[in-house]
C-alpha positions as CSV (number, residue, x, y, z in Angstrom):
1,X,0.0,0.0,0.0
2,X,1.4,3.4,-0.8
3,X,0.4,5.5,2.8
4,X,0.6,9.2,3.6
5,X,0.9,10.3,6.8
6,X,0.3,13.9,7.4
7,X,2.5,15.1,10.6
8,X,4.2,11.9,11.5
9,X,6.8,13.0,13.6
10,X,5.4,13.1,16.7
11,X,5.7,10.4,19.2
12,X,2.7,8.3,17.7
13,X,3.7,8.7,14.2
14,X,6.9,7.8,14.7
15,X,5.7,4.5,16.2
16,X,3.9,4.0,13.1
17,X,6.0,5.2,10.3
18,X,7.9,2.0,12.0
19,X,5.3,-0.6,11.9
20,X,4.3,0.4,8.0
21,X,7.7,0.7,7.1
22,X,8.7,-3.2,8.6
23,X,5.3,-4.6,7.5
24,X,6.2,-3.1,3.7
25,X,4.1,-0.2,2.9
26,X,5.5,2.7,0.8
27,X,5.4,5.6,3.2
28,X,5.3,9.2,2.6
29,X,5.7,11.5,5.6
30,X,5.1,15.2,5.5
31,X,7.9,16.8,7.9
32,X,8.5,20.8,8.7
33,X,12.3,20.1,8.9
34,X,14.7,18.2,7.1
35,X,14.3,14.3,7.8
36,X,16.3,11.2,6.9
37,X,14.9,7.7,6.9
38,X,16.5,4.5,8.1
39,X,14.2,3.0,6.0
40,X,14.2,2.6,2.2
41,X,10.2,2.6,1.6
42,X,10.1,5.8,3.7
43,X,10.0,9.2,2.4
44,X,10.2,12.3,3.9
45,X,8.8,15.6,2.3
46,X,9.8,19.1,3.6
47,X,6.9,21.4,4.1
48,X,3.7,22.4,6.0
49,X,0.9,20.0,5.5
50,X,-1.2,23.5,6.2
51,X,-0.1,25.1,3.3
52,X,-2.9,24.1,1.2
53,X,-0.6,24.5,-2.1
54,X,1.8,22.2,-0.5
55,X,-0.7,19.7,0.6
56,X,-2.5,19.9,-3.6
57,X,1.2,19.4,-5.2
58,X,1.5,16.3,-2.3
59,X,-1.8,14.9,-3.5
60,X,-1.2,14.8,-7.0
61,X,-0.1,11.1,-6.2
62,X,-2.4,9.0,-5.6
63,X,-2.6,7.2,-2.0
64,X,-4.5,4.0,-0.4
65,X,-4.6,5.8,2.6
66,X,-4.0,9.2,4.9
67,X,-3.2,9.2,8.2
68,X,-3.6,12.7,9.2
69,X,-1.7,13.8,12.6
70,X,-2.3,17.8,11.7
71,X,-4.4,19.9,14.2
72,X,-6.7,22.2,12.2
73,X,-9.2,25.0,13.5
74,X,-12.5,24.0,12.2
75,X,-13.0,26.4,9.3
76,X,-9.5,24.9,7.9
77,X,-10.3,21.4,8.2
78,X,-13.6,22.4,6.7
79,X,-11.9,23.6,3.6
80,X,-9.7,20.7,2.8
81,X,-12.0,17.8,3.8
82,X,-13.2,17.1,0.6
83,X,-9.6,17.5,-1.2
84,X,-8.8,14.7,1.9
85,X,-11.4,12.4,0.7
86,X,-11.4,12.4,-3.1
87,X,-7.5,11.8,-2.6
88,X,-7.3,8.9,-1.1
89,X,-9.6,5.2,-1.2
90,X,-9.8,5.4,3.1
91,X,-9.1,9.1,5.0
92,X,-7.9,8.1,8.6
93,X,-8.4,11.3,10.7
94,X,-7.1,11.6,14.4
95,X,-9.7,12.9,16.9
96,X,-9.4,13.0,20.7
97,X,-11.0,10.9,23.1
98,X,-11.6,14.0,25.1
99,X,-14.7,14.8,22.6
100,X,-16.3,13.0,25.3
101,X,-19.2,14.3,27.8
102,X,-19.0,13.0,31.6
103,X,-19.7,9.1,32.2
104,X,-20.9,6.6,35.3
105,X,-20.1,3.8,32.5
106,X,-16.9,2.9,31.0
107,X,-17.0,4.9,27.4
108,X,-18.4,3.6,24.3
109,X,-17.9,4.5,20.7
110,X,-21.8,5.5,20.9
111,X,-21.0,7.7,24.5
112,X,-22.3,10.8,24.2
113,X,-20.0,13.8,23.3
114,X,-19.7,17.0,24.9
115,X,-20.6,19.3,21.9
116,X,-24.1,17.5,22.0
117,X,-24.8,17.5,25.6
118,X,-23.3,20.3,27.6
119,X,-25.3,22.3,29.4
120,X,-22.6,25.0,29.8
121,X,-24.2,27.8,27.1
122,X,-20.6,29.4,27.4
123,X,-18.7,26.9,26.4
124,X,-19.9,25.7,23.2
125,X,-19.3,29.4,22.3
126,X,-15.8,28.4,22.1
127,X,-13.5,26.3,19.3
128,X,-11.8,24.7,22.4
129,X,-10.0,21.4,21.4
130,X,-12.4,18.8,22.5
131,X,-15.4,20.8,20.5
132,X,-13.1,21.2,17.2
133,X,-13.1,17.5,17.2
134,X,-16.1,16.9,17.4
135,X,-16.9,19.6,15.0
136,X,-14.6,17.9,12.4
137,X,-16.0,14.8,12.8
138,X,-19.5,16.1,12.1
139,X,-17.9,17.5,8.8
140,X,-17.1,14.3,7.8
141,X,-20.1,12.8,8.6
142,X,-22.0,15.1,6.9
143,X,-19.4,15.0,3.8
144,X,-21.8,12.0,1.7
145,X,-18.8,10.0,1.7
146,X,-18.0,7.1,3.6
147,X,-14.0,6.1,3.3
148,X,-13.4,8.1,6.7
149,X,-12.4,6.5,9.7
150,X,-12.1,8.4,13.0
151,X,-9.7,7.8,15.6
152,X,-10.2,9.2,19.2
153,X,-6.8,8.6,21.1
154,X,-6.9,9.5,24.7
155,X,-3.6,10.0,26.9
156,X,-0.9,8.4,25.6
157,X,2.7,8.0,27.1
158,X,6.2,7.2,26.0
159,X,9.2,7.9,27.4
160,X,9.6,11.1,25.9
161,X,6.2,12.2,26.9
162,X,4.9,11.9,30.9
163,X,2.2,13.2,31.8
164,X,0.8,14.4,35.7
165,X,-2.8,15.1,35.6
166,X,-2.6,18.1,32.9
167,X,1.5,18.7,33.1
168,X,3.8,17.6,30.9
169,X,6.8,16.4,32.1
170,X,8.6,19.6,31.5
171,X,7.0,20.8,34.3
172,X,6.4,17.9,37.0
173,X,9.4,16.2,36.2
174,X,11.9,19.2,35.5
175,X,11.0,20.2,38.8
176,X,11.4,17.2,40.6
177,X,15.1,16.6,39.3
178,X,15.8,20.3,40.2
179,X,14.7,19.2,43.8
180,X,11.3,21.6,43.7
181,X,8.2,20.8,44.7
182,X,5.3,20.3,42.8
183,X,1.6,21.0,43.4
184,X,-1.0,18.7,42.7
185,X,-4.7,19.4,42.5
186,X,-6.5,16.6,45.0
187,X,-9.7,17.0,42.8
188,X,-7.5,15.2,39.4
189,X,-5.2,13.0,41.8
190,X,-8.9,11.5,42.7
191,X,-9.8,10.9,39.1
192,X,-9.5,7.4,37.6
193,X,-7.6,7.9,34.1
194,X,-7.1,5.8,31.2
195,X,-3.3,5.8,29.8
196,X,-2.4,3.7,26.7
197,X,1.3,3.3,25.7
198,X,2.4,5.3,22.5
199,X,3.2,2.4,20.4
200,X,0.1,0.6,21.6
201,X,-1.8,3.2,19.4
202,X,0.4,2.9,17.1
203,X,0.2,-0.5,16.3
204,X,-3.7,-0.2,16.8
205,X,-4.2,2.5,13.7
206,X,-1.7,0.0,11.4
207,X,-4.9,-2.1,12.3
208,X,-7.3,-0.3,11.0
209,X,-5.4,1.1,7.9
210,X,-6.8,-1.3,4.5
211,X,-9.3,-2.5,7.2
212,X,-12.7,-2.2,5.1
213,X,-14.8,-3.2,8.2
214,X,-13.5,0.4,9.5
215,X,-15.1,2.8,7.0
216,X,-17.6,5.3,8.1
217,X,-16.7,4.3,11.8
218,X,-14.8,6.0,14.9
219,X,-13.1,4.4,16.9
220,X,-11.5,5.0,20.3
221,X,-8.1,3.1,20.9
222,X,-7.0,2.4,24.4
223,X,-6.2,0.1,26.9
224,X,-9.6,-1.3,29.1
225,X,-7.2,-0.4,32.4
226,X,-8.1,2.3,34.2
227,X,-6.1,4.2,37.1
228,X,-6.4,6.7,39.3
229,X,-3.8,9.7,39.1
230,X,-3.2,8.9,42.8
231,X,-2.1,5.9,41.7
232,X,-0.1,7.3,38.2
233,X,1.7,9.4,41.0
234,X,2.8,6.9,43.0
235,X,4.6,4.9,40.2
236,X,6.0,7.9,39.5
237,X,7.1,8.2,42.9
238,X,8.7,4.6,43.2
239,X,10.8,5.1,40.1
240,X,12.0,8.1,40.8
241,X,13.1,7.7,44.4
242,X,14.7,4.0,42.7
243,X,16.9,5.9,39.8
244,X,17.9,9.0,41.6
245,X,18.1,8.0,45.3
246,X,15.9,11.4,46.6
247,X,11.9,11.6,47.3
248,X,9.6,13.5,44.5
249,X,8.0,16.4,46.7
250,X,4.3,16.8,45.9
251,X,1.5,19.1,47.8
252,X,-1.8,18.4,46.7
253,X,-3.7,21.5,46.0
254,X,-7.5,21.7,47.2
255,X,-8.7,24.1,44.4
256,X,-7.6,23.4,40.9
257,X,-8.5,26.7,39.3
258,X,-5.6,28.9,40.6
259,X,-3.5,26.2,38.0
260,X,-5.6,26.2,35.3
261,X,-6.1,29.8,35.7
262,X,-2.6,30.5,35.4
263,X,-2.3,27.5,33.0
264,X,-5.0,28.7,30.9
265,X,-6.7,25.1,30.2
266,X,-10.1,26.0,32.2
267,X,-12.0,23.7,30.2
268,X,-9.5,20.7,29.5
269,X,-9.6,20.2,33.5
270,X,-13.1,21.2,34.0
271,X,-14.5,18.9,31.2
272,X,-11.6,16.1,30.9
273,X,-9.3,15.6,33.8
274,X,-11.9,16.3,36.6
275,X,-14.0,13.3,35.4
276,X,-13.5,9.6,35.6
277,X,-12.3,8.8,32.2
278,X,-13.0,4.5,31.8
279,X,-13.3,2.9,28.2
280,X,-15.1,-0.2,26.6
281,X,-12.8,-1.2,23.7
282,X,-14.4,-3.6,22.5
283,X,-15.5,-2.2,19.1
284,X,-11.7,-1.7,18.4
285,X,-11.0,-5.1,19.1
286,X,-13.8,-7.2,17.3
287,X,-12.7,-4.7,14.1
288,X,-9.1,-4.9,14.3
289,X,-8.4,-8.5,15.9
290,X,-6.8,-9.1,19.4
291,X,-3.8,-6.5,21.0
292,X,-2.0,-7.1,23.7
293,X,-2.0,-3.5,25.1
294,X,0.9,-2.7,27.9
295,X,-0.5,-2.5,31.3
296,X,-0.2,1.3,32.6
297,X,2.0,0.7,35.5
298,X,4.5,-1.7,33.5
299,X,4.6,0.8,30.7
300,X,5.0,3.9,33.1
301,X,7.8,2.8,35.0
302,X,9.5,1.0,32.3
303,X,9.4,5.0,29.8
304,X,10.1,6.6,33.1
305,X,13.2,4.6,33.9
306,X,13.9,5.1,30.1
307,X,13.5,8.8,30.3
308,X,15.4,9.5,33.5
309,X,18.7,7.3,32.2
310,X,19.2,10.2,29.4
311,X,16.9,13.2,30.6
312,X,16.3,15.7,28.2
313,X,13.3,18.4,28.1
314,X,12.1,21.0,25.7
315,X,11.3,24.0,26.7
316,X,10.0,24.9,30.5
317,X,7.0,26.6,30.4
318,X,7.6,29.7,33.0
319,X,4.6,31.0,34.3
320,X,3.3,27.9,35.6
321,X,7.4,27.5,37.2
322,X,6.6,30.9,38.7
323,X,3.3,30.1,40.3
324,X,4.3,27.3,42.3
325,X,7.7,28.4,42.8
326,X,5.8,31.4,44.9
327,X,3.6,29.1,46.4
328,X,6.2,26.9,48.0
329,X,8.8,29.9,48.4
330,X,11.0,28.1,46.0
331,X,13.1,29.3,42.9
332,X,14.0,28.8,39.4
333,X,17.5,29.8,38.3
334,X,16.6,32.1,35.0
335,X,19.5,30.2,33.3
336,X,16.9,27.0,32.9
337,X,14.5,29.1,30.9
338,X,15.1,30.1,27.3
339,X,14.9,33.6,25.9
340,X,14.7,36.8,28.0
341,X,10.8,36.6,27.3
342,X,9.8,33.9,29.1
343,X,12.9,35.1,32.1
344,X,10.7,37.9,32.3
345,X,7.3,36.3,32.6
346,X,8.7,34.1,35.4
347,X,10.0,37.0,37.4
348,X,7.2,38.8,37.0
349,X,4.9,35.7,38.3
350,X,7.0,34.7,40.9
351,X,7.3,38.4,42.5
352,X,3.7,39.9,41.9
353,X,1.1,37.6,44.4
354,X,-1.6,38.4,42.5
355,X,-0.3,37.7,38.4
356,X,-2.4,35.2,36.2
């Protein structure tokens, strides 16, 4: 099969550039930098998959498939869907779990989402992520066509990405090797979570791609394991104080909205992390055949371990450094941070009490 993948250099496309590359495919891989394969039926292209003149010359070759990694606001995707579709024989486009509304029952396909049900009149107002989704996915529904197939990832790990509730590891994990401590709202630490390894997903969409039975369907691809992110924490915990010999120093917070107030992801915690997030994945397996997905806390502790033998971070978000910095009467050397704007922002959040 000759395969495009829009975006596939983030941790999950890498993953499956691999697979389709060692099961034989001819891959094409859109890239904003210069790339070179280790494979021979791999091909990067230089360019930005947004640039709709760049994405028309790409598409003068015809493909079996397109796996599309891009994020697009929902007037954009709206423009290109139908150049998406009449390209290709099956369209693979990567939604978000988090399209989902609050549930008692572990998550179906057929769950309800949160652009149909909220009863927040302000929110829908908004092209937050979860609702441009869901938004896209109605445009393909509504597109008369039917060699779509949606894919709603939820959290996914590797060792190069860790995540804490909402935190990337660039902030709960920087600070905990620079021996600061990190706040934790109680209200999330609560909350049972569902985390699928990276190359888990990976291997799950390889499933799907050619997969007829798929067309016209979504599909959400994760592990049937939930955990709490109590529990996350604590595997965290026992790793940490295993590699570097010293104790990860965590205050829970009572009220989450001073973070995601100086975070700015109101409605990720308010609508994702602050709810019990359980799936049913059984549609995905009945379609795409059995998969032996890693359990959460072997998979944690084996990318942690991973991550902390070479540690290396991209860059530290400040303001949220600044916040807890203040709130623990802790400090950030400037040196860690990169470029004198975001020095500034952290001096001015860790010296003014009342900055947001």
């Amino acid at each position: 099969m000759k395969i495009l993948v829009l975006g596939g250099t983030g941790a999950m496309g890498v993953d499956l550039v691999k697979i389709l590359a060692k099961r034989g495919e001819k891959v094409t891989v859109t890239s904003r930098s210069e790339r070179k394969s280790e494979f021979e039926n791999v091909k990067y292209v230089k360019g930005n998959a947004h640039d709709t003149a760049f994405l028309k010359a790409l598409l003068n070759e015809s493909f079996d498939a397109i796996v599309d990694f891009m994020a697009y606001n929902t007037e954009e995707f709206k423009a290109r869907r139908d150049l998406l579709l009449d390209a290709t024989h099956q369209y693979l486009f990567l939604s978000s779990s988090r399209v989902y509304a609050d549930s008692k029952r572990p998550i179906t396909e057929d769950s309800p989402r949160l652009l149909d049900s909220t009863a927040d009149s302000e929110y829908p107002k908004t092209d937050e992520y979860a609702l441009t989704k869901a938004r896209q996915e109605n445009l393909l529904r509504k597109s008369g066509k039917k060699n779509w197939t949606i894919i709603r990832p939820y959290i996914t790990y590797s060792n190069q990405r860790l995540q804490l509730g909402v935190y990337e590891k660039e902030l709960w994990l920087f600070r905990a090797l620079n021996d600061r401590t990190v706040l934790f709202p109680k209200g999330i630490a609560e909350k049972y979570t569902t985390m699928t390894y990276g190359e888990d997903v990976a291997k799950g969409i390889s499933k799907l791609i050619g997969n007829e039975k798929a067309m016209g369907e979504a599909f959400h691809i994760t592990t049937d394991k939930a955990i709490k992110w109590d529990d996350v924490l604590a595997i965290y915990k026992r790793v940490f104080k295993d590699v570097t010999g010293r104790d990860l120093k965590v205050k829970y917070a009572d009220d989450p909205r001073s973070i995601y107030e100086v975070m700015g992801n109101k409605y990720q915690v308010i609508y994702d992390r602050l709810f019990d997030r359980r799936f049913n994945n059984e549609k995905f397996l009945k379609t795409a055949g059995e998969c032996d997905f890693v359990s959460p806390e072997n998979g944690l502790e084996k990318c942690l371990r991973e991550f902390l033998c070479t540690p290396e971070f991209r860059e530290i978000p400040s303001k949220i450094q600044a916040y807890m910095d203040r709130e623990k009467g802790e400090r950030t050397p400037l040196i860690q941070f990169k470029g004198m704007k975001n020095k500034v922002k952290y001096v001015i959040g860790r010296y003014t009490p009342y900055f947001r």
